[in-house]
TORKOL-4160 file (C-alpha; in steps of 0.2 Angstrom, whole numbers, padded with zeros to 4 digits, m for minus):
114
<pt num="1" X="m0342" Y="m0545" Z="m0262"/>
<pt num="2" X="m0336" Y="m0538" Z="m0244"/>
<pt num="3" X="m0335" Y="m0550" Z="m0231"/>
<pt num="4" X="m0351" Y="m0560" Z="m0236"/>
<pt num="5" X="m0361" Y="m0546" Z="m0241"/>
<pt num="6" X="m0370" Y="m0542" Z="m0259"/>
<pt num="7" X="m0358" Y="m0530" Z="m0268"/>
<pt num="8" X="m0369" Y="m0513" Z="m0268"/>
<pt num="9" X="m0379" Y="m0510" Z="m0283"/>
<pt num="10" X="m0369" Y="m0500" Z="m0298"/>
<pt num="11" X="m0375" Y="m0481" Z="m0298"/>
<pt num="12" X="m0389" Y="m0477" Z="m0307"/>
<pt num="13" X="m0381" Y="m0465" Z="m0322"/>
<pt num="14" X="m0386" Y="m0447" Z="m0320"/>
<pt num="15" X="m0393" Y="m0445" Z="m0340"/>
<pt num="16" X="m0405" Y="m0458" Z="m0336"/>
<pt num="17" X="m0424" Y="m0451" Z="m0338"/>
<pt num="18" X="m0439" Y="m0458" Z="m0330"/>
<pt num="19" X="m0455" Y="m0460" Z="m0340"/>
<pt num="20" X="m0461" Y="m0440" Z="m0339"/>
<pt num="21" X="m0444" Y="m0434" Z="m0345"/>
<pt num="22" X="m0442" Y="m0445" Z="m0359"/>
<pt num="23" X="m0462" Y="m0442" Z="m0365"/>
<pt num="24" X="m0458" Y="m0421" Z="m0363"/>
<pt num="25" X="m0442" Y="m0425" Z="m0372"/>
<pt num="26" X="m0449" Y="m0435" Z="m0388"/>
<pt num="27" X="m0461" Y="m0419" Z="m0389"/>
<pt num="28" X="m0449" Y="m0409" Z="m0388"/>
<pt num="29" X="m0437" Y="m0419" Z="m0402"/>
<pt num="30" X="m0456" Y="m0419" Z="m0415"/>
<pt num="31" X="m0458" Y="m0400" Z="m0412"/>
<pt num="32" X="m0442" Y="m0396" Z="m0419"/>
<pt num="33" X="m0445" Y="m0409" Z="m0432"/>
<pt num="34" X="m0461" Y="m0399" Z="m0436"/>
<pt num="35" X="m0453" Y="m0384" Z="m0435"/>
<pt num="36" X="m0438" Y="m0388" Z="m0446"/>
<pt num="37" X="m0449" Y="m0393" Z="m0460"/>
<pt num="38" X="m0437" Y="m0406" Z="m0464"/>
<pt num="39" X="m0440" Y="m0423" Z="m0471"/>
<pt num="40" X="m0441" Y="m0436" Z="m0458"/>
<pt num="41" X="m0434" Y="m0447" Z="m0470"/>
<pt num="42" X="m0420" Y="m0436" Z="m0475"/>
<pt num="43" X="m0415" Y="m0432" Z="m0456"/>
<pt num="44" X="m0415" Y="m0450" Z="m0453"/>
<pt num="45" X="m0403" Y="m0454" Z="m0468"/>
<pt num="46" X="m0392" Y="m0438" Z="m0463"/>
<pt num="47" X="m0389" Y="m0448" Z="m0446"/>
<pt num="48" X="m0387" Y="m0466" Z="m0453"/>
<pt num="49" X="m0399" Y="m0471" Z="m0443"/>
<pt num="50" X="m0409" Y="m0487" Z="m0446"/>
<pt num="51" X="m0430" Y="m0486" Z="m0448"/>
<pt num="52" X="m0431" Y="m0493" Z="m0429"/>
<pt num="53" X="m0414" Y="m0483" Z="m0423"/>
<pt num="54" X="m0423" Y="m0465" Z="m0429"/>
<pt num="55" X="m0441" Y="m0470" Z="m0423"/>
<pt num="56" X="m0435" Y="m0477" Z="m0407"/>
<pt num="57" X="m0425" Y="m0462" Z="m0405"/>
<pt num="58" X="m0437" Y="m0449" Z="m0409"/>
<pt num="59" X="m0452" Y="m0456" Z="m0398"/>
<pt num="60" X="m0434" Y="m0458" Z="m0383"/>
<pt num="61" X="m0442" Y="m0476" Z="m0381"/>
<pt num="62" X="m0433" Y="m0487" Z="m0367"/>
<pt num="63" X="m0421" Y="m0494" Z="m0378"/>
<pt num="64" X="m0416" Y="m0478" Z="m0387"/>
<pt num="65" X="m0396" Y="m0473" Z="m0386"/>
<pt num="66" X="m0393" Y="m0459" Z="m0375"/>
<pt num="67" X="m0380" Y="m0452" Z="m0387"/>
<pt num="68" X="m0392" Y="m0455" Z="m0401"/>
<pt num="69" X="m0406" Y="m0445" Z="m0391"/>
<pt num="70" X="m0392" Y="m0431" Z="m0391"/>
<pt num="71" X="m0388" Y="m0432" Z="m0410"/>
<pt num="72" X="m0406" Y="m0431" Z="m0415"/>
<pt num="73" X="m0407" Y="m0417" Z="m0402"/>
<pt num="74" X="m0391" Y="m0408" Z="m0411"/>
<pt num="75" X="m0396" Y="m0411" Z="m0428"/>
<pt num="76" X="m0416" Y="m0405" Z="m0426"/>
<pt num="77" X="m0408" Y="m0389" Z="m0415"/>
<pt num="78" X="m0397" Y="m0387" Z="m0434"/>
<pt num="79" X="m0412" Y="m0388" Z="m0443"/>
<pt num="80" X="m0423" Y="m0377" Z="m0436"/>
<pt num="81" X="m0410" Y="m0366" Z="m0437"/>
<pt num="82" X="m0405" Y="m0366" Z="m0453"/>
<pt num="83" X="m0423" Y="m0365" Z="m0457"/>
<pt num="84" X="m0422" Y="m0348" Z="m0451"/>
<pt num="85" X="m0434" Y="m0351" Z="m0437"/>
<pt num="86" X="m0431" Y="m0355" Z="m0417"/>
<pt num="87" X="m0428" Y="m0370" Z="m0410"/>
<pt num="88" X="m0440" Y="m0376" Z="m0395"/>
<pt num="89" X="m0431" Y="m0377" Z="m0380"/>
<pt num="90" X="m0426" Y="m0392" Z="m0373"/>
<pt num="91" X="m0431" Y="m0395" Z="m0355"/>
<pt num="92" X="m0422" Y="m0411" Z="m0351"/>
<pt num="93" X="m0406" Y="m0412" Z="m0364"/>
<pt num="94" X="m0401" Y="m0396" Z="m0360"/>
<pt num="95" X="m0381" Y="m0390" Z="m0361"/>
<pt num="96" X="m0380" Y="m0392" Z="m0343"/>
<pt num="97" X="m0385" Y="m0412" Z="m0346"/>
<pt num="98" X="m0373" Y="m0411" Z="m0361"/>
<pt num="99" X="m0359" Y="m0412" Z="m0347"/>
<pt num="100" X="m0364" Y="m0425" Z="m0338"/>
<pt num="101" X="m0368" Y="m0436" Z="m0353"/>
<pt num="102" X="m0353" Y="m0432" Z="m0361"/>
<pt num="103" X="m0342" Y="m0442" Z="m0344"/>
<pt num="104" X="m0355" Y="m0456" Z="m0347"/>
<pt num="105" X="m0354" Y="m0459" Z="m0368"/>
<pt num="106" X="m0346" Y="m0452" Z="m0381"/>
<pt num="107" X="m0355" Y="m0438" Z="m0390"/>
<pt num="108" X="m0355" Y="m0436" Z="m0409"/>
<pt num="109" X="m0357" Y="m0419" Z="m0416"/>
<pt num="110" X="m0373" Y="m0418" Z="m0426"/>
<pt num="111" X="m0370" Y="m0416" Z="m0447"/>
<pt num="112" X="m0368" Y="m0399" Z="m0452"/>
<pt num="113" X="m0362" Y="m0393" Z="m0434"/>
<pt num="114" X="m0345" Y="m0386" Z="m0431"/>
């Protein structure tokens, strides 16, 4: 408090998304699920994520992790891959994002990334 004033409010974090962005992102996150052809249930265990943590995460509700949102991104982008096809691009959690999410949380590298 400065000289009997409120204390200004703490800065909004710049990896937040509003409600459009988190919808185009979760499309974005079951596309390449799609595409990956990859067990949902396999993906999940490959990231150590629990039932809620994974659905949570791939529909980017309210309460999912940020850093979780960009290991499921990370780990789908792998599968696709791997499945020999092209991931769908991601509008939101692109690399440029990457950098300013990585000075807010710390970033774990997807399984089977190097």
């Amino acid at each position: 408090m400065r000289c009997g004033l409120p204390a200004p409010p703490a800065p909004r974090s710049p990896v937040s998304l509003n409600d459009e962005q988190r919808a185009r992102t979760a499309e974005e996150l079951q596309a390449n699920l799609r595409l990956s052809g990859a067990d949902p249930e396999e993906a999940r265990r490959d990231l150590e994520f629990t039932t809620r943590q994974w659905d949570d995460t791939l529909n980017v509700r309210e309460g999912a992790r940020p850093q979780d949102v960009w290991l499921l991104r990370d780990h789908l982008e792998a599968l696709v891959e791997r499945a020999g096809a092209t991931p769908v691009p991601y509008t939101v959690l692109t690399r440029r994002a990457r950098l300013a999410a990585a000075l807010w949380f710390p970033l774990r590298k997807a399984p089977g990334r190097e």
